[in-house]
FIBA-853526 format. One record per residue: x, y, z of N, C-alpha, C, O in turn. Coordinates in pm, whole numbers, padded with zeros to 5 digits, always signed. Layout:
% FIBA-853526
XYZXYZXYZXYZ...
//
This chain:
% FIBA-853526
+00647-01804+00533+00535-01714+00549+00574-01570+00514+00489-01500+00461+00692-01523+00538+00792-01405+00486+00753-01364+00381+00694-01257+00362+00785-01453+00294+00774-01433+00157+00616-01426+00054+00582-01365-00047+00546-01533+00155+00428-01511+00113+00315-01381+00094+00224-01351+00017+00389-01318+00231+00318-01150+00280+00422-01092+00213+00348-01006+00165+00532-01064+00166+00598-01036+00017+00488-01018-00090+00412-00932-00134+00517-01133-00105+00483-01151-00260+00283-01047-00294+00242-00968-00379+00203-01138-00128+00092-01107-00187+00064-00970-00166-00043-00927-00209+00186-00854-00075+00118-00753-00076+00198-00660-00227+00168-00543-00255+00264-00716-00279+00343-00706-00374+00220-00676-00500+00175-00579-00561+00204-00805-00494+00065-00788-00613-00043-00755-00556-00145-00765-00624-00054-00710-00423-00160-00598-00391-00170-00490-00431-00276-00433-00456-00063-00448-00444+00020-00283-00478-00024-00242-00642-00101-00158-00689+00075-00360-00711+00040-00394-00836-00082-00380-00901-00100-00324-01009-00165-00435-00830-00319-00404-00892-00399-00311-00852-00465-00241-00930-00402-00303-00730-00435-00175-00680-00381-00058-00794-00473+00003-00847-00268-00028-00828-00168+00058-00864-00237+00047-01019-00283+00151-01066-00242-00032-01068-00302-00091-01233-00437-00020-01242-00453+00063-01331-00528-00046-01162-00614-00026-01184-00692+00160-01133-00790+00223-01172-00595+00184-01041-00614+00351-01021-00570+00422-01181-00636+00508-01241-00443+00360-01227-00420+00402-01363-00479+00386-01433-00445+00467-01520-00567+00325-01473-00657+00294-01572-00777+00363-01582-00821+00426-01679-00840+00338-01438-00993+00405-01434-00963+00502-01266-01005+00468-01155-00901+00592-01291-00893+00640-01121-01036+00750-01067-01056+00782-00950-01119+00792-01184-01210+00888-01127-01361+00766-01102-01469+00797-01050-01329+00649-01150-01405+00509-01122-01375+00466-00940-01450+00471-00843-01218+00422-00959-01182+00383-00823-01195+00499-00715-01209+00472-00595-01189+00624-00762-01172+00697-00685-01306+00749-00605-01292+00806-00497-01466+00723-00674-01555+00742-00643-01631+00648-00598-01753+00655-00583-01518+00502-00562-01607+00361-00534-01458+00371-00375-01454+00282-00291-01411+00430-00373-01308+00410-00261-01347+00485-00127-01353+00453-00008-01377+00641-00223-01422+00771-00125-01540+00847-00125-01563+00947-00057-01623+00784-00219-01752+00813-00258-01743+00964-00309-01816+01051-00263-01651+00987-00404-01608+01141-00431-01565+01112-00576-01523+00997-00579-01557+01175-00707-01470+01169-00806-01348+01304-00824-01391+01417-00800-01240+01293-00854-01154+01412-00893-01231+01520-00996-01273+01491-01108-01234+01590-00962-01310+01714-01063-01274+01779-01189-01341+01776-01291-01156+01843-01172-01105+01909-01269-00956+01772-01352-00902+01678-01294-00943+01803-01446-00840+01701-01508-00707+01653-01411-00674+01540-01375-00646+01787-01383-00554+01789-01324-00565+01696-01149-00459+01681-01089-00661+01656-01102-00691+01622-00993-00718+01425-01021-00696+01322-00957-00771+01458-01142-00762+01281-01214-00607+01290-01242-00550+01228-01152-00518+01342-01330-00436+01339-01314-00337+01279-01188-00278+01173-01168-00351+01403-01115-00268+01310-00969-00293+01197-00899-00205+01139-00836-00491+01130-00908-00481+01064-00879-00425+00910-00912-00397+00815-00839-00422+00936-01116-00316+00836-01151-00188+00806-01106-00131+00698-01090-00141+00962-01082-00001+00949-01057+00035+00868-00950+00113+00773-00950-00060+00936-00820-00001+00894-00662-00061+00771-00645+00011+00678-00607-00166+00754-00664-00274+00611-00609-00254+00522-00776-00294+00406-00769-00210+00554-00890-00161+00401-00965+00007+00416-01016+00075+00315-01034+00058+00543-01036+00126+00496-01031+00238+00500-00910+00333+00425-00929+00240+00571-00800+00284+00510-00660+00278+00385-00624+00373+00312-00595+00116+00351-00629+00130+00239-00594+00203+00094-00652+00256+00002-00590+00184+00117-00791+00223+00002-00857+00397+00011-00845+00456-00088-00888+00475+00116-00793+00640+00157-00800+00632+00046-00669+00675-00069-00678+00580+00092-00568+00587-00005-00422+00585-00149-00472+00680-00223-00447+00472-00193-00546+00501-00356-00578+00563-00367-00604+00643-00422-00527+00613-00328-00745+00712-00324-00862+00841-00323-00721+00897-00431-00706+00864-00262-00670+00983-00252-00572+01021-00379-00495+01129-00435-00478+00900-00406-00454+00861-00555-00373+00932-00620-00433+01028-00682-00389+00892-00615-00552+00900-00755-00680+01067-00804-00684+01123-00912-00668+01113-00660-00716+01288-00648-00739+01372-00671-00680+01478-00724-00715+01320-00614-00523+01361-00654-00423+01401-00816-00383+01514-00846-00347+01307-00900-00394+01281-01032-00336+01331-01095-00481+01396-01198-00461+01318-01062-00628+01397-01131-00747+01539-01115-00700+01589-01204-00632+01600-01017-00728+01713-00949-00767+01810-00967-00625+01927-01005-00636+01755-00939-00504+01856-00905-00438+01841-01005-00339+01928-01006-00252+01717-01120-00331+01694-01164-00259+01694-01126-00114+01710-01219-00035+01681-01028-00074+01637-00939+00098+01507-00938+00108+01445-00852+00046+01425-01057+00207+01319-01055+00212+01320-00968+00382+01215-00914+00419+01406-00965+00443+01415-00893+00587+01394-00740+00526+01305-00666+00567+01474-00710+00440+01428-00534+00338+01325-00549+00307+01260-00459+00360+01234-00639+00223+01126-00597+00173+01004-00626+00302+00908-00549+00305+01012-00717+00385+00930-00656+00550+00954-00540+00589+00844-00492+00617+01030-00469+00607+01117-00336+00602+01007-00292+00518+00897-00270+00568+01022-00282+00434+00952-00163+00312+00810-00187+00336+00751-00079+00344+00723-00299+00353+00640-00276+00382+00544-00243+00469+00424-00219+00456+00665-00249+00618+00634-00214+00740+00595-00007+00746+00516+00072+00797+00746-00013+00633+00732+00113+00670+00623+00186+00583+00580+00301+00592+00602+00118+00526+00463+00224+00375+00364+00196+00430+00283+00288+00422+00316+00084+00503+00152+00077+00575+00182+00120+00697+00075+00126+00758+00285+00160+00780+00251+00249+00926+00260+00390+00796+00155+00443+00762+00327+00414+00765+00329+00552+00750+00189+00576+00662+00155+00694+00668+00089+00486+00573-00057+00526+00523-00134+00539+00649-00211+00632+00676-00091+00384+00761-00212+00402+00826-00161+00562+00922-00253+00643+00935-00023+00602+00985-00060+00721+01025-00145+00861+00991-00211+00930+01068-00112+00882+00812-00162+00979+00738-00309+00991+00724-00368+01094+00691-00381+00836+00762-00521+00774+00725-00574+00799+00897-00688+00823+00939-00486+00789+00948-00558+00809+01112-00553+00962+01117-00661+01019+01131-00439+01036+01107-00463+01188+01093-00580+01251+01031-00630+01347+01090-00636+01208+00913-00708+01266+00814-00844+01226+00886-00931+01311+00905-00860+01098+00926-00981+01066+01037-01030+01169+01128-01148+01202+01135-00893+01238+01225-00930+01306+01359-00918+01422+01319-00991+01504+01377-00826+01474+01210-00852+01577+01173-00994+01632+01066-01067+01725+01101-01013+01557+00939-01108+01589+00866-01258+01477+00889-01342+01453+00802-01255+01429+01021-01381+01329+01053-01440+01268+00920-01388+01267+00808-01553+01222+00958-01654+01194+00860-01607+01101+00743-01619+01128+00624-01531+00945+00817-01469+00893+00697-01541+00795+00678-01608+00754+00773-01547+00729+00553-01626+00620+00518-01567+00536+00536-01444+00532+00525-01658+00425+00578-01599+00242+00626-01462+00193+00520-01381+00111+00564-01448+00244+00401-01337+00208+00335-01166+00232+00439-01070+00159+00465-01204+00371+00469-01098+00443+00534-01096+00364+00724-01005+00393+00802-01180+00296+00751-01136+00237+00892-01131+00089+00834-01098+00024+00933-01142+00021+00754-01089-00100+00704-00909-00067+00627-00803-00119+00663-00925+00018+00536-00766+00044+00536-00703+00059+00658-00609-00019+00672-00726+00141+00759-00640+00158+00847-00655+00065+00900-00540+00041+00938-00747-00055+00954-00746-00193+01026-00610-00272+00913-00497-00296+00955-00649-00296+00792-00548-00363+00729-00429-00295+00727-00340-00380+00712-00382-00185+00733-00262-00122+00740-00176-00149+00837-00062-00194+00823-00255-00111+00974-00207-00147+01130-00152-00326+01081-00036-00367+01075-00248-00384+01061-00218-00547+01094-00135-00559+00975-00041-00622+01023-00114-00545+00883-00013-00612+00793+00108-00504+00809+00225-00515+00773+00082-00460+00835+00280-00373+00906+00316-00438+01001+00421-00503+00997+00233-00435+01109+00253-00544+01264+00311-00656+01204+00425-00691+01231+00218-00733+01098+00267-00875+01045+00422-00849+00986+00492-00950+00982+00460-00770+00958+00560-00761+00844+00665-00746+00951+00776-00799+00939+00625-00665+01070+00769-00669+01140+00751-00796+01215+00859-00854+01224+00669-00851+01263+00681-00962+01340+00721-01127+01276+00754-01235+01326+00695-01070+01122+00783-01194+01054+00918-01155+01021+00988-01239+00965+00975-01019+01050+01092-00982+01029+01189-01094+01145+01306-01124+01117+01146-01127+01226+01177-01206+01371+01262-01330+01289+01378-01349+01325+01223-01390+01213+01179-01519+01198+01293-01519+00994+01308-01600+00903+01316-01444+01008+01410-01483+00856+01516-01507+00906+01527-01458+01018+01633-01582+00858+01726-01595+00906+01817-01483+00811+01784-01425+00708+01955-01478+00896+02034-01393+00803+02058-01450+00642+02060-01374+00546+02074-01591+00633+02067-01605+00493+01952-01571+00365+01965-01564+00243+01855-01558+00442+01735-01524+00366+01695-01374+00381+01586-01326+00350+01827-01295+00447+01741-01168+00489+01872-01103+00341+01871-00986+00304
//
């Protein structure tokens, strides 16, 4: 099951990450009901939301090929969805007024970090 929440948040990242690069003032106005304005603001959002994101899969990926540490890559993903959903709960209490996108991320953030450490339990050292 380790590997499965691996792999699929892996190619979560991945596409998520693909597709901010591609069309981000699209995703970006179907995510936050807002588009980036000036170039430079589409710009970053390629940078941080496709290509951030797609480095995290891509990381996933290498991780679990290459080095086989699936106990690291629960690790990595524990730590990138507490630390969105903290930044995503801040931006809530601080800048209110968030759209249902932003309390479903943070529902999926909370629970698939929770998941990630609580299957950390359950690898053995040979598989970690």
């Amino acid at each position: 099951m380790a590997k499965v929440l691996v792999c699929a948040t892996a190619l979560f990242f991945l596409l998520y990450g693909t597709v901010f690069t591609l069309i981000p003032v699209e995703m970006a106005h179907w995510v936050t009901g807002a588009s980036p304005a000036p170039a430079s603001a589409t710009i970053d959002f390629r940078a941080t939301y496709g290509g951030a994101q797609f480095a995290i899969g891509l990381s996933l990926i290498c991780i679990m090929r290459w080095q086989k540490q699936t106990n690291l890559a629960l690790t990595v993903i524990a730590i990138t969805l507490f630390s969105m959903a903290f930044s995503r709960l801040l931006g809530i209490l601080v800048d209110g007024q968030a759209n249902l996108f932003m309390y479903l991320y943070l529902v999926a953030e909370v629970v698939f970090a929770a998941w990630a450490l609580y299957l950390k339990r359950s690898v053995t050292p040979l598989q970690s």
